[in-house]
C-alpha positions in Angstrom: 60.0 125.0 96.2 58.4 121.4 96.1 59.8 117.9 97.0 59.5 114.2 96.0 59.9 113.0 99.2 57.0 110.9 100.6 56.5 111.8 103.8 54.2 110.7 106.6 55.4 113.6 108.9 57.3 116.7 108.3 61.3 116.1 107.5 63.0 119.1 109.1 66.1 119.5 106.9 69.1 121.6 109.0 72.5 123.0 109.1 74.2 124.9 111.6 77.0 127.5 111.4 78.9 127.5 115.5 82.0 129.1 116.6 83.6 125.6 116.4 83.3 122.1 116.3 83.4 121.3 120.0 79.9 119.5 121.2 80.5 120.8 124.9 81.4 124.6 124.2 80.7 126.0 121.2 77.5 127.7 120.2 75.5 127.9 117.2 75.7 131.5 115.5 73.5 130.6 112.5 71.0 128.4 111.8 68.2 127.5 108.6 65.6 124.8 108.9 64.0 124.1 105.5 60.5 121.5 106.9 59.3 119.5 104.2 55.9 118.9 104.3 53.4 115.8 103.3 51.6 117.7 100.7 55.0 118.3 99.2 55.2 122.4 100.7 58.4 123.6 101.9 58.7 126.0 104.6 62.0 127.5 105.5 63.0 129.4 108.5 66.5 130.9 109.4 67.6 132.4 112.3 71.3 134.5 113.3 72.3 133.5 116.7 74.6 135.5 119.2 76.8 132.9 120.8 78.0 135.0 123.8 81.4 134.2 122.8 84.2 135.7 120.6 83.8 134.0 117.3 87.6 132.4 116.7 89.1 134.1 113.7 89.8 130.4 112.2 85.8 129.5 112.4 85.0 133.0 110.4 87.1 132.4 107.6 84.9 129.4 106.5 81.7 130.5 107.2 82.7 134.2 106.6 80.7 135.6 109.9 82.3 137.6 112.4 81.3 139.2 115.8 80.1 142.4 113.8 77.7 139.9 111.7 76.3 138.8 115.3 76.1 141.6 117.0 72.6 142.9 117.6 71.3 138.8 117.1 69.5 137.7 119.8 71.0 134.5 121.9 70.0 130.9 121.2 68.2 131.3 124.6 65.8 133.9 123.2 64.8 131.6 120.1 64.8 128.4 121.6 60.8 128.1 122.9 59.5 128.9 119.3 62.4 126.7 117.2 61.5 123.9 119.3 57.8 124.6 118.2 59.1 125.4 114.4 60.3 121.4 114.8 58.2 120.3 116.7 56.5 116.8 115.6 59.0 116.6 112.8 62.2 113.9 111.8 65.4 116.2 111.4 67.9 115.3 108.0 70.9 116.7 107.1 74.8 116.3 106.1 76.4 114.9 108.6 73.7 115.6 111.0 74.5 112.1 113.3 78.1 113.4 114.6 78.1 116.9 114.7 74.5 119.1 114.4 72.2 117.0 116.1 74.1 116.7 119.2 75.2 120.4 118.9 72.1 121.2 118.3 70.3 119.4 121.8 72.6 120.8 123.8 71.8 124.3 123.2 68.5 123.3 123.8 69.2 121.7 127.3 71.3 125.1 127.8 68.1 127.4 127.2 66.2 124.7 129.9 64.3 123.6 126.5 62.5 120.2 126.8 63.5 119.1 122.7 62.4 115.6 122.8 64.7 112.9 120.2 62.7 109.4 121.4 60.5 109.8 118.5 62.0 111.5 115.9 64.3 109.7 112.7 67.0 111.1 111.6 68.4 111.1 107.7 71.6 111.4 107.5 72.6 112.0 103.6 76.1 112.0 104.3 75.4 108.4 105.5 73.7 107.8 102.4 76.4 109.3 100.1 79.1 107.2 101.4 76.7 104.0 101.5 75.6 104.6 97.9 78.8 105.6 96.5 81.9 103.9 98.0 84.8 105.9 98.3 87.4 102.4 97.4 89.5 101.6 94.7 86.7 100.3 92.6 84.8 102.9 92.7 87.3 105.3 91.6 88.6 102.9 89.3 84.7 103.0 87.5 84.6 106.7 87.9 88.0 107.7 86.4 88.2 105.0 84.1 85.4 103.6 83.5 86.0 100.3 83.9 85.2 97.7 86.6 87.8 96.3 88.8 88.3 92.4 88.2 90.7 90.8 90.9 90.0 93.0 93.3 92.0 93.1 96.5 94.9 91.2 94.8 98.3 93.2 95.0 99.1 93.6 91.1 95.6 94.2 90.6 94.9 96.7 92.5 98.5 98.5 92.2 97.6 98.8 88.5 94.5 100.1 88.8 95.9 103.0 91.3 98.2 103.7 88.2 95.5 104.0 86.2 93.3 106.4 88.6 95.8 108.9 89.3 96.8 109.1 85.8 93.3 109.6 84.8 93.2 112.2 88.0 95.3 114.0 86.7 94.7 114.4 83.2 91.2 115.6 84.8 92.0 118.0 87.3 94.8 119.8 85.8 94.9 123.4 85.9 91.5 123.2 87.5 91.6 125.1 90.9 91.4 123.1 94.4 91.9 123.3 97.9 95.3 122.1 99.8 94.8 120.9 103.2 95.0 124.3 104.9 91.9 125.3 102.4 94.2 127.5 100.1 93.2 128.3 96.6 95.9 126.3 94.2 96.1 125.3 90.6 95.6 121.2 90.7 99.4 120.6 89.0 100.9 117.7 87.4 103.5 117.3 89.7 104.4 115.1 92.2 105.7 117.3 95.0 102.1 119.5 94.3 100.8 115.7 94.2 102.3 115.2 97.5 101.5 118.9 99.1 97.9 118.1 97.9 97.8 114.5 99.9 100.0 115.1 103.0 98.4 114.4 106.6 99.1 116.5 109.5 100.8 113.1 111.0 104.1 113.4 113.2 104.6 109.6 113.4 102.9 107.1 110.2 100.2 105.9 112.6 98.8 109.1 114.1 99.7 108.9 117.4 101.6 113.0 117.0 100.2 115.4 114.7 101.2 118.9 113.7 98.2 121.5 114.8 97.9 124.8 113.3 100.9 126.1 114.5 102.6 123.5 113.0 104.0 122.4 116.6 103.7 118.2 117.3 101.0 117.4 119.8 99.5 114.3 121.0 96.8 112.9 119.2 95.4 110.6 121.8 94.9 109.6 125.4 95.2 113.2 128.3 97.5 114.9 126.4 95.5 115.0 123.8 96.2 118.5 121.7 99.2 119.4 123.8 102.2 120.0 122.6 104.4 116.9 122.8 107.4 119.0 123.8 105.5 120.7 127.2 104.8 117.0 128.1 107.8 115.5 128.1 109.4 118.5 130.2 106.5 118.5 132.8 105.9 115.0 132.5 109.3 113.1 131.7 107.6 109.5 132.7 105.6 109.8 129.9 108.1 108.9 127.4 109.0 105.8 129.4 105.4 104.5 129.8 105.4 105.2 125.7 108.7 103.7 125.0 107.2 100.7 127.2 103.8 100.4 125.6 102.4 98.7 123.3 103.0 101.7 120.3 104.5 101.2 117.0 108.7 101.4 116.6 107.8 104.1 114.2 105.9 106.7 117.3 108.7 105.4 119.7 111.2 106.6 116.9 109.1 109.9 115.9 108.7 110.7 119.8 112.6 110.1 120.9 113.5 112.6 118.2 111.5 115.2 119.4 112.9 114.6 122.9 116.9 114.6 121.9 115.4 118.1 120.9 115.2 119.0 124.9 118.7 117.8 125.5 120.4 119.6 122.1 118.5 122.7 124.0 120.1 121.7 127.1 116.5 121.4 128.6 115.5 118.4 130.3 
């Protein structure tokens, strides 16, 4: 395996598999460095990690290992001196490598009292680059699907045509081609607007994100303490909180979503 990188000091190319996506608590359980080299060599090392934690069922079904895969692995602690010296002197690349591994990544370092020095070393991000070099706007899908450029873009009749166009071009595309709905299930791509719809639907209670649905499918909060709790446990613990949301500055559309959930409490004869 070569490269055509040109390289004044090793790249270090990474991606981590963890029991979740939580910086502060969860744990790498797998992890592959592929360090590109100057003279063009590629070296790649790969390492099984046991977090010292149940691995959540939801984490296993996308990266398909469970705590039988992890069992006789050794912990991060045990790997840490000589991965540290694996990377050491090298920049670090990756997808999505800014928001997620990187920090991920230090922190189990700091955990195994592991001195991994970032002052000096770049980071690639390709994600970055991806998104940078091919815009994810109208006129970039109206080029890709129809091969055309935008003119008068950002003008309403414009660009209302043009997402015409694009979905009817998706469409004649993607159908009967398998995807992935929002839960990650398997489905035929249909054409059909309440598949089109399934396919596109956001977890969000209220139009601005305020309330979501979570797994369970129960409304939580989506922002400030209550973050992740259900909206139904605060406003019976916490009644003042629909007051100070009725009161602030939040659109009519969560103070709408959010007093329909309440009248919920009362038709329960809960309060």
């Amino acid at each position: 395996m070569a490269h055509q990188l040109q390289l004044r000091k090793p790249l270090a190319f990474f991606d981590l598999e963890t029991t979740g996506i939580n910086i502060a608590k969860d744990r790498i359980i797998d992890i592959c460095v592929a360090k590109a080299m100057p003279n063009g060599e590629v070296i790649v090392r790969n390492d099984r990690v046991h977090p010292g934690m149940p691995i959540p069922v939801e984490s296993s079904l996308i990266h398909g290992i469970y705590d039988d895969d992890v069992a006789g692995a050794p912990p991060f602690k045990s790997i840490a001196r000589t991965l540290a010296q694996f990377l050491d002197g090298c920049d670090l690349a990756g997808f999505n490598i800014n928001r997620f591994d990187v920090p991920l990544l230090v922190e189990e370092f700091l955990r195994a009292n592991v001195d991994f020095d970032m002052k000096n070393r770049r980071m690639v991000d390709a994600q970055r680059i991806f998104h940078l070099m091919e815009p994810r706007n109208l006129s970039a899908a109206y080029r890709f699907y129809c091969n055309k450029d935008l003119e008068n873009a950002h003008t309403a009749e414009a660009d209302t045509l043009a997402t015409f166009e694009v979905l009817n071009a998706q469409v004649a595309r993607y159908s009967g081609l398998p995807a992935k709905d929002e839960a990650g299930r398997d489905v035929l791509f249909q054409n059909d607007v309440d598949f089109l719809h399934a396919l596109t639907l956001n977890k969000n209670v209220d139009l601005a994100g305020r309330m979501i649905f979570n797994d369970k499918g129960e409304e939580v909060f989506n922002f400030g303490k209550h973050k992740g709790v259900a909206v139904l446990d605060v406003l019976k613990k916490e009644p003042s909180f629909y007051d100070w949301v009725l009161k602030g500055e939040f659109p009519l559309d969560t103070k709408r979503r959010l007093t329909e959930i309440r009248l919920r409490l009362f038709a329960n004869g809960k309060k």
